[in-house]
C-alpha positions in Angstrom: 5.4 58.2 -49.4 7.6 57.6 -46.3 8.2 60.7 -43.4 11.8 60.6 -42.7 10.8 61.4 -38.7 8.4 59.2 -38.5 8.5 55.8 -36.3 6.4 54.0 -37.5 7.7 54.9 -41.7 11.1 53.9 -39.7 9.7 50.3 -38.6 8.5 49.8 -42.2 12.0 50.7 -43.6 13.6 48.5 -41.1 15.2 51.6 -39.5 13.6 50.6 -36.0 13.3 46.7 -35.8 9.8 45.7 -34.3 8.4 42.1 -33.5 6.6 41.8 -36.8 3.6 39.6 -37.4 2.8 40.4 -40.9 4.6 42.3 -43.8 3.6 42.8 -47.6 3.9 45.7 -49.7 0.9 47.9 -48.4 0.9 47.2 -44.5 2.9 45.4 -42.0 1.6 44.7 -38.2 4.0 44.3 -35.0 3.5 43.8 -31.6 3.0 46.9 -29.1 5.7 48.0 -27.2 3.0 48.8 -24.2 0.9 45.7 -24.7 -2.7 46.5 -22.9 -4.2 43.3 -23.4 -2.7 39.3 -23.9 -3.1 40.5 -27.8 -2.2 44.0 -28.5 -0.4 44.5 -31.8 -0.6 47.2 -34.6 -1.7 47.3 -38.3 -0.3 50.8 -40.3 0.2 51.1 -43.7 3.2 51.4 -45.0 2.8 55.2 -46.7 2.3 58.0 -44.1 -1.1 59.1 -43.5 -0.9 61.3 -40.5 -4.2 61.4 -39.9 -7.3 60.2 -41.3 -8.5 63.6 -41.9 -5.8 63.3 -44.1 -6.6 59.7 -45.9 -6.7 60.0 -49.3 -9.1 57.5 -52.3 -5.3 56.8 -53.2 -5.1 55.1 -49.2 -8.4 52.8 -49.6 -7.1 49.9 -50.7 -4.1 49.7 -47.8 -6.9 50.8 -45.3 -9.2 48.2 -46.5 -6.4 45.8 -46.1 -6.0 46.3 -42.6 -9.2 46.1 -41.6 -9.6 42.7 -43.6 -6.4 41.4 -42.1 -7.2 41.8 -38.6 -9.6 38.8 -37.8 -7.2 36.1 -38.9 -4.1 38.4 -37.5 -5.8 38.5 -34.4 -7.1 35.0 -34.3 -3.8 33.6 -35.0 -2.2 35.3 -32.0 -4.9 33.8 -29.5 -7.5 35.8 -29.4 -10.2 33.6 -30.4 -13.1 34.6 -28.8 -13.3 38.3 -29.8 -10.9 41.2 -30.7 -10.6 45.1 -30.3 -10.3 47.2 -33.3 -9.1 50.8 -32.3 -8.0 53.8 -34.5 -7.1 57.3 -32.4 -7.3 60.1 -34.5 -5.9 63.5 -33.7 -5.4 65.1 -30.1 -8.9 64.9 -28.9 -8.7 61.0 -29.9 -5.6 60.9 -28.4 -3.3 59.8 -31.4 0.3 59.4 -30.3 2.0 59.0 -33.1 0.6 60.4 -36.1 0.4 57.6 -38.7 -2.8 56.3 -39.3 -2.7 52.9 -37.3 -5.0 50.4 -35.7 -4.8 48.7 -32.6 -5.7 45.3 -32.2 -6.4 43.8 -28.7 -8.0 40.5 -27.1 -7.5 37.7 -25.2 -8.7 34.8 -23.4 -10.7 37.4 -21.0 -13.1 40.1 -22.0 -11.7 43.0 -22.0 -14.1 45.5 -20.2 -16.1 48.6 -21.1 -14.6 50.5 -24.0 -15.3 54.1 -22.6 -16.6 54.9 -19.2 -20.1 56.0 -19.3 -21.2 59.3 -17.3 
């Protein structure tokens, strides 16, 4: 199922054009507008999940996907040494958009402390 509003259900219709790194009939992964790191790119699947409060047993094989795509995906783009997985999920985990996708980030350096510690 696709959200008509939704940009990222846009970018998988070819609505929006993104810099796309790989594309199949359950996900697709592009390059972040607002690279954070030398590697920064997103993997969504292709029906809209909001959340993953919302994820469904139907959504575990495109899920599954993503996660076992993102080591060569990321290793092919240059980050050899170590990646990033990240998946915000609703406000408190600041989501900004809300379809389920992961962030993907490395590089040649490491990339610091994932939360600050008190």
């Amino acid at each position: 199922m696709s959200d008509p509003n939704c940009v990222f259900c846009k970018i998988a219709r070819g609505e929006i054009p993104a810099k796309k790194i790989y594309d199949d009939n359950d996900v697709m992964a592009f390059h972040d507008i607002r690279p954070q790191a030398p590697v920064h790119f997103l993997l969504v699947p292709k029906a809209h999940i909001p959340t993953l409060y919302d994820a469904q047993p139907a959504n575990q094989a495109a899920l599954g996907k993503m996660l076992g795509l993102a080591g060569r995906l990321a290793r092919e783009a240059g980050a050899t040494d170590g990646f990033r997985t990240i998946i915000n999920n609703g406000r408190v985990g600041h989501q900004e958009v809300y379809h389920v996708h992961m962030h993907v980030l490395g590089g040649p350096e490491p990339l610091g402390p994932m939360l600050h510690r008190k």
